[in-house]
PALUMMAR-554560 format. One line per field, with one value per residue (C-alpha): z, y, x; residue number from 0; residue in three letters. Coordinates in nm, 4 decimals, padded with zeros to 6 digits. Layout:
z Z  ...
y Y  ...
x X  ...
i NUM  ...
aa Ala  ...
***
This chain:
z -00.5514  -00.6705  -00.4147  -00.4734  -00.3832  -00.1246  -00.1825  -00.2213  -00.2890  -00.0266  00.2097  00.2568  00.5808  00.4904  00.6803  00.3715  00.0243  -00.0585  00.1321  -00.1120  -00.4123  -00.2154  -00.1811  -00.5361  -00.6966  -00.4919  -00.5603  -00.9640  -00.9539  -01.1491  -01.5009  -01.3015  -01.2360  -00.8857  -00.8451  -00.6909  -00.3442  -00.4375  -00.1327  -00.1102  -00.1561  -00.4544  -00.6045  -00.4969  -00.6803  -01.0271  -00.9828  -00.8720  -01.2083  -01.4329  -01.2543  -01.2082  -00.9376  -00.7450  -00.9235  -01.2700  -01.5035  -01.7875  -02.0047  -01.9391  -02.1183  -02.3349  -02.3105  -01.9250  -01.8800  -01.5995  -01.5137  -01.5097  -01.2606  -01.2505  -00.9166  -01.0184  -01.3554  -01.0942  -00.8735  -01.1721  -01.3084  -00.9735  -00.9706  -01.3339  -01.1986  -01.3200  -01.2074  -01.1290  -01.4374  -01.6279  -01.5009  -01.8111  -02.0364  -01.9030  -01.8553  -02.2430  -02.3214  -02.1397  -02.2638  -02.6304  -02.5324  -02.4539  -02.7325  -02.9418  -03.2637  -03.0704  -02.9645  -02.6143  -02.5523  -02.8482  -02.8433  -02.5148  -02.5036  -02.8758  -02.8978  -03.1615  -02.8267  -02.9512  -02.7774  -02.7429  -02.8837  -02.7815  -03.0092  -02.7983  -02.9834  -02.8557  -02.6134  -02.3113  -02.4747  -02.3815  -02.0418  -01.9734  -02.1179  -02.3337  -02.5845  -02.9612  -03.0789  -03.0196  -02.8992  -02.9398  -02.8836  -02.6615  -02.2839  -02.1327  -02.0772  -01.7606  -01.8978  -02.2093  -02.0101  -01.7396  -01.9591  -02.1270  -01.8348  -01.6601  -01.9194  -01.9454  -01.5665  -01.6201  -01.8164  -01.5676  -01.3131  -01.3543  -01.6804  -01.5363  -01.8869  -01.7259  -01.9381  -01.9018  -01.8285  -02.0226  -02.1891  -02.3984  -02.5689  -02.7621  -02.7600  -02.6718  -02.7767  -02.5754  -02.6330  -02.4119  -02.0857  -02.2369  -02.6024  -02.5946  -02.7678  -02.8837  -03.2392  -03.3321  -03.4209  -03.3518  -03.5980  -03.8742  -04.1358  -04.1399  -03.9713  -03.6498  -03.6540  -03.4146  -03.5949  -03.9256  -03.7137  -03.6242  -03.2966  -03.3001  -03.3520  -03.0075  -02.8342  -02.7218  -02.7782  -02.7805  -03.0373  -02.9247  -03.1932  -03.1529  -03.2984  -03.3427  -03.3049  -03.4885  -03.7830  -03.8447  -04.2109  -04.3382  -04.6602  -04.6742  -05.0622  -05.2369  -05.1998  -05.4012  -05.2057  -05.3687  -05.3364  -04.9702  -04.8948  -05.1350  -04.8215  -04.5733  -04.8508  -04.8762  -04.4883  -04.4930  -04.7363  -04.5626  -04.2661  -04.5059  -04.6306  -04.2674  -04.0537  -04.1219  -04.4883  -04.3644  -04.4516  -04.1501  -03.9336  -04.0297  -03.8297  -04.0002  -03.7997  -03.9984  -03.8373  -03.9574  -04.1704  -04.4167  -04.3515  -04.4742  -04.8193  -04.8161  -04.7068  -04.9501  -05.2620  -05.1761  -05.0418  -04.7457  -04.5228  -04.7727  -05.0728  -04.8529  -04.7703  -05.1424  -05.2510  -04.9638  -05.0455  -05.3967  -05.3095  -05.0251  -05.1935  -05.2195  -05.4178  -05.2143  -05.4627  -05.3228  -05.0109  -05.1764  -05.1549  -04.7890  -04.6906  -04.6773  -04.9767  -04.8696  -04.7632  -05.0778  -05.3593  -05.7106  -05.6642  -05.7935  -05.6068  -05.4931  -05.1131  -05.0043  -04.6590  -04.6491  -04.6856  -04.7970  -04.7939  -04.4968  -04.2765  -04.3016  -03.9767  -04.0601  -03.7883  -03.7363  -03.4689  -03.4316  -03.3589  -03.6195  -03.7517  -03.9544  -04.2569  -04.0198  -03.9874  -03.8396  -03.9564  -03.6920  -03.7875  -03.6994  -03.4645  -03.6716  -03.9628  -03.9907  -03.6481  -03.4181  -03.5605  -03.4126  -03.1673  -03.1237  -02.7907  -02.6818  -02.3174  -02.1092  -02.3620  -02.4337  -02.8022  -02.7687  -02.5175
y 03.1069  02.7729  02.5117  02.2040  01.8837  01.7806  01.5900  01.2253  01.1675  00.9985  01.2346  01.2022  01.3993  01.4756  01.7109  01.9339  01.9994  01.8540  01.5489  01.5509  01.5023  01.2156  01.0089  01.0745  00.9697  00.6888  00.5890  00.6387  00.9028  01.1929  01.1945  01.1951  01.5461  01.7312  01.7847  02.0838  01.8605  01.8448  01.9851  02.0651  02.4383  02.3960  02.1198  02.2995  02.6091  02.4282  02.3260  02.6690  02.8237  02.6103  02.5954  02.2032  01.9860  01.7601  01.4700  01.5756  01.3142  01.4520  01.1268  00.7711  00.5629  00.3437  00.0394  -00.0278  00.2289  00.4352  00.7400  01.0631  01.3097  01.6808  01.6415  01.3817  01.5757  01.8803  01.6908  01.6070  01.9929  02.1187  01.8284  01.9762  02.3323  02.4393  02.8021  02.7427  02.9671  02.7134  02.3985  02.4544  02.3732  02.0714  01.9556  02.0462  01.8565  01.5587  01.5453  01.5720  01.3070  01.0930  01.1066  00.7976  00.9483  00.9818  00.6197  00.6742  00.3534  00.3050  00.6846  00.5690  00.2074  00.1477  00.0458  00.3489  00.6128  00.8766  01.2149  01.3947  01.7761  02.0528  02.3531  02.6184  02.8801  03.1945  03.4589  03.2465  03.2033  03.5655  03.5380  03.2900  03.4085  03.1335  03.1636  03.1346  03.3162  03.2676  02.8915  02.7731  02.4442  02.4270  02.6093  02.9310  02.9600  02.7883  02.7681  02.6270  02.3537  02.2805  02.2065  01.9344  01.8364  01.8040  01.5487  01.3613  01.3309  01.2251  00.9472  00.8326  00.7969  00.7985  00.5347  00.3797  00.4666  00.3789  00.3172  -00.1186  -00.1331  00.0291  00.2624  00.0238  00.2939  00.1512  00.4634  00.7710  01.1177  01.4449  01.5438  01.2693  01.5658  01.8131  01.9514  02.2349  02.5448  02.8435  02.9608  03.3081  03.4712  03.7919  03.7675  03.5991  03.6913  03.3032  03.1791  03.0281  02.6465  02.5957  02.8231  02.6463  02.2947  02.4181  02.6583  02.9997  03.3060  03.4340  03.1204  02.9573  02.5707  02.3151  02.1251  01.7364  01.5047  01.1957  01.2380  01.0535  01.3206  01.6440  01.7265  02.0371  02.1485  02.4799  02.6278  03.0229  03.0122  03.1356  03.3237  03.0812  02.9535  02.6111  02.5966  02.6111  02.3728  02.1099  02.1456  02.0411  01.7811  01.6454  01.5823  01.4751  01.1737  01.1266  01.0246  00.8148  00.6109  00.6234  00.5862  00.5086  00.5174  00.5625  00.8450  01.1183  01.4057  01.5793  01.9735  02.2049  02.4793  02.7885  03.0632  03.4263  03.4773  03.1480  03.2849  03.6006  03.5275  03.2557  03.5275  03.7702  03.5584  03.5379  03.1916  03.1099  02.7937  02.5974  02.6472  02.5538  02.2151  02.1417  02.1976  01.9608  01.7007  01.6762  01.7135  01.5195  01.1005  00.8322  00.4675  00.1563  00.1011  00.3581  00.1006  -00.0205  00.2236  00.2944  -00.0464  -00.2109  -00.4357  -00.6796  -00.5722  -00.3027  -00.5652  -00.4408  -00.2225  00.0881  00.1860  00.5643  00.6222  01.0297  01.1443  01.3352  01.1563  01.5133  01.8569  01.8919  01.6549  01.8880  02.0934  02.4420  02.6348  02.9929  02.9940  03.0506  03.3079  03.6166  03.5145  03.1831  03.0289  02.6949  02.5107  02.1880  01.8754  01.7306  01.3440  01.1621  00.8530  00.5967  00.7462  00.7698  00.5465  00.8381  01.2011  01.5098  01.6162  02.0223  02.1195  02.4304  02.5544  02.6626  02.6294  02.3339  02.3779  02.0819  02.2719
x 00.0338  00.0193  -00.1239  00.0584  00.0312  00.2528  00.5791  00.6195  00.9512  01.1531  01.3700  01.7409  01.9138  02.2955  02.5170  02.6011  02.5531  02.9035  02.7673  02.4374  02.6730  02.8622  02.5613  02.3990  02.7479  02.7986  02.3908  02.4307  02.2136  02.4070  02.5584  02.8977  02.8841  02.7734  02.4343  02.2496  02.0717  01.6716  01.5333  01.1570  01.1728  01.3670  01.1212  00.8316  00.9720  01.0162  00.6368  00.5365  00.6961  00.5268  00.2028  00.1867  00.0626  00.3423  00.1628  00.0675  00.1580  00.4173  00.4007  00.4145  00.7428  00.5471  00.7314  00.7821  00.4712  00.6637  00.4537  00.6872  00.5430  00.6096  00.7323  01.0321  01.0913  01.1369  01.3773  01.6250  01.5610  01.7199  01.9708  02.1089  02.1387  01.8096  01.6135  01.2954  01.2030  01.3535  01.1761  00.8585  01.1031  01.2166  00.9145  00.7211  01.0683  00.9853  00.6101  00.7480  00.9848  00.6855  00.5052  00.4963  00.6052  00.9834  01.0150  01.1511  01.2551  01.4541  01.6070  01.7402  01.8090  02.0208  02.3967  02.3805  02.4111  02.1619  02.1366  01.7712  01.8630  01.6297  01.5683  01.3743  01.1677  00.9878  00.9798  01.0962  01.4135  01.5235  01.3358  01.5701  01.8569  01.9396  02.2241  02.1982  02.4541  02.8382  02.8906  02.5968  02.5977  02.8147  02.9587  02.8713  02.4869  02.3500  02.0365  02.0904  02.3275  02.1039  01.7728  01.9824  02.1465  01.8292  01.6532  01.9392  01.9217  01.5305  01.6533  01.8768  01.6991  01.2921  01.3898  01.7185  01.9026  02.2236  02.5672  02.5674  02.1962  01.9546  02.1591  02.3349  02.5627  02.8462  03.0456  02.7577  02.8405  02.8901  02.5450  02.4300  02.5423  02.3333  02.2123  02.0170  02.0089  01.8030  01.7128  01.8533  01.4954  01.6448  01.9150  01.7621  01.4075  01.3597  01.0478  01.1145  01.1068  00.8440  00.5946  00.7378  00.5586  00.2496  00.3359  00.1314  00.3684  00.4034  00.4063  00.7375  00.7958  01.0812  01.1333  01.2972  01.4740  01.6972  02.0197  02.3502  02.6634  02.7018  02.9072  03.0510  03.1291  03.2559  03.2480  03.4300  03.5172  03.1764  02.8703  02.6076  02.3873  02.3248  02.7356  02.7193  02.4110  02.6052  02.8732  02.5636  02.4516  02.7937  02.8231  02.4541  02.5646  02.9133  02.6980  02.4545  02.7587  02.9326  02.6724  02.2986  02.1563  01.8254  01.6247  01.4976  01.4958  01.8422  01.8902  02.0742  02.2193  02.3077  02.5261  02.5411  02.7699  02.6554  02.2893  02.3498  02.4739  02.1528  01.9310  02.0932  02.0204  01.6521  01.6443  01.4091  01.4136  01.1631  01.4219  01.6761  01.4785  01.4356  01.7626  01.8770  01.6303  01.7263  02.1318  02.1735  02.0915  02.3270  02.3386  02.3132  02.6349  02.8195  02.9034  03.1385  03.3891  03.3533  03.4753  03.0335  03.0697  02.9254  02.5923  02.6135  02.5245  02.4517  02.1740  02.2279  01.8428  01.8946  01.8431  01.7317  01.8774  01.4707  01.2031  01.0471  01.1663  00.9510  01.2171  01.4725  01.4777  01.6797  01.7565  01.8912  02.2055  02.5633  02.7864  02.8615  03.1940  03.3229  03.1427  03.0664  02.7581  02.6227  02.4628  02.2629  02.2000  01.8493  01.9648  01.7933  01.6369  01.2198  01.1873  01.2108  01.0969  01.1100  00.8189  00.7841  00.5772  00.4369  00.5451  00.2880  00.0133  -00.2297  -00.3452  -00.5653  -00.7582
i 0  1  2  3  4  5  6  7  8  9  10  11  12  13  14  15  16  17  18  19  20  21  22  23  24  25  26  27  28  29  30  31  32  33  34  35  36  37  38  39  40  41  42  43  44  45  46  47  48  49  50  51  52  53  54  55  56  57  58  59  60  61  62  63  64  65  66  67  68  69  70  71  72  73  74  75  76  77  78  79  80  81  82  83  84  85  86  87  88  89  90  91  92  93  94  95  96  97  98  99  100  101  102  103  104  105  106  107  108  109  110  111  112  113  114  115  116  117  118  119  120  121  122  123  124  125  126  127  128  129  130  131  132  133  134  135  136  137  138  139  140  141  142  143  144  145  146  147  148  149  150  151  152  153  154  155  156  157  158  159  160  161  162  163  164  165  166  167  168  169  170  171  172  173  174  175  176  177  178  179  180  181  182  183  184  185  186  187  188  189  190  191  192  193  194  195  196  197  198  199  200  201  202  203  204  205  206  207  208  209  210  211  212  213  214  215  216  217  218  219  220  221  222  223  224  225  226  227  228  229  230  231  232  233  234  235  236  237  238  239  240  241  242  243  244  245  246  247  248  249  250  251  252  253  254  255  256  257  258  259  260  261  262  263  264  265  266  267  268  269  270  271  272  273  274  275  276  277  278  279  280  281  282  283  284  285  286  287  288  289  290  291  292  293  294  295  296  297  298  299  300  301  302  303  304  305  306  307  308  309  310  311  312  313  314  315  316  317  318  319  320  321  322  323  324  325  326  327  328  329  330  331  332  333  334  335  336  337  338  339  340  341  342  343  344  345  346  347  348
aa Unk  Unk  Unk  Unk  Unk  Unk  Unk  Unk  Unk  Unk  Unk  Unk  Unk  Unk  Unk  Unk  Unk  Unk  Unk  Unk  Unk  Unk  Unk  Unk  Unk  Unk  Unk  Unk  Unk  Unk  Unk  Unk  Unk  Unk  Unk  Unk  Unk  Unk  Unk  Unk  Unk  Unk  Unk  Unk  Unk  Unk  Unk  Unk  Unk  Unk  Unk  Unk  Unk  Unk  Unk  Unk  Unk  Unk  Unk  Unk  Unk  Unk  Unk  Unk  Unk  Unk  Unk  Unk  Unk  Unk  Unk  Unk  Unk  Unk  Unk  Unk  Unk  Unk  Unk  Unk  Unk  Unk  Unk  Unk  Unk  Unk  Unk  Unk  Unk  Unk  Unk  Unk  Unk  Unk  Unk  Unk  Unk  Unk  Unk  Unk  Unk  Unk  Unk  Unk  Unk  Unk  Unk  Unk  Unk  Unk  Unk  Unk  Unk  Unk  Unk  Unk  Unk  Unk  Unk  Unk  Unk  Unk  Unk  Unk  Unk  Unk  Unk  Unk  Unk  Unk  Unk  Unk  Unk  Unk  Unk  Unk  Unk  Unk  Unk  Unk  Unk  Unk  Unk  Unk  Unk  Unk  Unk  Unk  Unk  Unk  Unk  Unk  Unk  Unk  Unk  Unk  Unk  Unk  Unk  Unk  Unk  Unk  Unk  Unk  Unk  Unk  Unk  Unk  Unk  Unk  Unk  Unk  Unk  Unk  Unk  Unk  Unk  Unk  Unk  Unk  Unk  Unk  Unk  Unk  Unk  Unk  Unk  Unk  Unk  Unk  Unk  Unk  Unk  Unk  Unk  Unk  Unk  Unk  Unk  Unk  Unk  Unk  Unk  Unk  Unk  Unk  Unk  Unk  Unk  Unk  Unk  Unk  Unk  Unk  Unk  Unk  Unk  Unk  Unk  Unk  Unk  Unk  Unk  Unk  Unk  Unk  Unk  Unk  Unk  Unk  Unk  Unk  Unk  Unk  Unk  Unk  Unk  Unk  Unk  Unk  Unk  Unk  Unk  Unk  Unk  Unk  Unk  Unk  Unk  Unk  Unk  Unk  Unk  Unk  Unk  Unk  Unk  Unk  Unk  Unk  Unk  Unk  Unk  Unk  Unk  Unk  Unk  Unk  Unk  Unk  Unk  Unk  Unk  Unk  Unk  Unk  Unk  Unk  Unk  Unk  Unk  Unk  Unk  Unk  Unk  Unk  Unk  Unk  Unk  Unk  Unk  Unk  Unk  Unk  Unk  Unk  Unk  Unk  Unk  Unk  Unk  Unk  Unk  Unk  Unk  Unk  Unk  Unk  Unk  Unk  Unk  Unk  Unk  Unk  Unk  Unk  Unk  Unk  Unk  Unk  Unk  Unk  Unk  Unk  Unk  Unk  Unk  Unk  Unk  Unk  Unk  Unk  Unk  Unk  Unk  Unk  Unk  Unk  Unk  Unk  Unk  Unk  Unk  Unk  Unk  Unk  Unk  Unk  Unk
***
């Protein structure tokens, strides 16, 4: 068993678990939802799963240089709901969050209300149960909902990224609760995204990228697949026009039944990452007709939503039935790219 070191974090004596969640709401420490109360056991449980001292350091926020320990990342993973089994996750999530190619503080801190989405690869996802199949993105699986709960909940309260202060949100999304979900490796002959950026086969990872809110697009009426990625291209340049122009780290989630006629015509995730590239471009021009005239000018100069094919993040997940898919947007183009980690394994060791 893990010998830890003991616990720093201040203790709080309440007559009940229903008077736990009283104090955290009325402190600002929750997400507005009831917490699970952080007592020792449970911390040292988190720590004792991933095999981390109580004061490891996880990453260090680069602007404000706040230190996150394992032993406060463990404290918001059993405030979310988290297992203990859970709690390496979290925390290869929050050490991907803090490295510099994500731009923490500016994920967190911009009017534009970006959400960090986690993409979990590997074995642990079925050790954990995690859902990547029907709903996906959404209710049912307390694991999937309690990892993204449970970095949110870092955010709040080892960064202060609270709505008025540092979180500076204009509007936020529903992703900013939680946004986690696992890749269908079962269901699909694509490679898995991790091992796609650099993760040994074998080896689970989470993947971490900044994103402004989903889009879901549907296409039912062919079989080509060029015809349905132009669906995903269109919504890619919807966003460009509607949102950011900037090129970046766009996800594309692909559910069964669109994967299979991809898969059946041969394609593979890189030809769906060219095709994409070259589809999804708009005109600085184009501005015009979506009400930005004034900051479209003449140019006609052609903007790509990928800087390379190799920006496009294609993952396998989604339920069985319904020709749907979903665009993931990057939160503010090439400034924050996606960081994949390995959980439980240094491969700079």
């Amino acid at each position: 068993m893990l010998s830890v070191v003991a616990l720093r974090s201040r203790r709080l004596e309440v007559a009940d678990e229903l008077e736990a969640n009283e104090l955290y709401q009325r402190s600002g420490w929750t997400d507005g939802l009831p917490i699970v109360a952080p007592t020792e056991a449970r911390v040292a449980a988190c720590l004792e799963a991933a095999g981390m001292a109580a004061d490891e350091v996880l990453g260090t926020e680069p602007v404000r240089h706040l230190l996150l320990t394992a032993e406060k990342v463990a404290v918001n993973a059993v405030m979310a709901g988290c297992l203990p089994a859970y709690f390496p996750v979290v925390a290869a999530a929050v050490q991907a969050m803090c490295e510099e190619p994500f731009l923490l503080h500016g994920a967190t801190a911009s009017t534009g209300g970006s959400a960090p989405v986690l993409i979990v690869n590997g074995p642990i996802r079925r050790a954990l149960g995690m859902n990547a199949t029907d709903n996906a993105l959404a209710n049912g699986s307390r694991a999937n909902a309690t990892i993204g709960r449970a970095v949110r909940l870092v955010l709040v309260n080892l960064l202060a990224c609270v709505p008025g202060g540092l979180d500076r949100s204009t509007l936020g999304h529903p992703g900013k609760f939680t946004f986690c979900l696992a890749e269908d490796e079962e269901g699909s002959p694509w490679v898995p995204l991790a091992e796609e950026r650099g993760i040994p086969r074998g080896a689970s990872a989470v993947t971490v990228v900044a994103c402004a809110p989903p889009r879901q697009v549907m296409n039912e009426w062919t079989t080509d697949p060029a015809e349905i990625l132009e669906t995903f291209a269109a919504e890619m340049r919807a966003n460009m026009l509607g949102y950011s122009i900037w090129s970046g780290n766009y996800v594309l989630v692909i559910p069964k039944q669109l994967r299979d006629l991809i898969v059946a015509a041969g394609w593979q995730k890189q030809e769906i990452r060219e095709y994409v590239h070259r589809a999804a471009r708009v005109r600085r021009s184009d501005w015009h007709r979506v009400g930005k005239g004034r900051v479209a000018g003449g140019e006609d100069t052609e903007f790509a939503a990928l800087g390379s094919p190799e920006d496009l993040l294609v993952v396998a997940a989604g339920g069985p039935a319904g020709g749907f898919g979903m665009v993931v947007p990057p939160w503010f183009g090439s400034k924050s790219r996606a960081v994949t980690r390995a959980i439980g394994l240094c491969l700079e060791c």
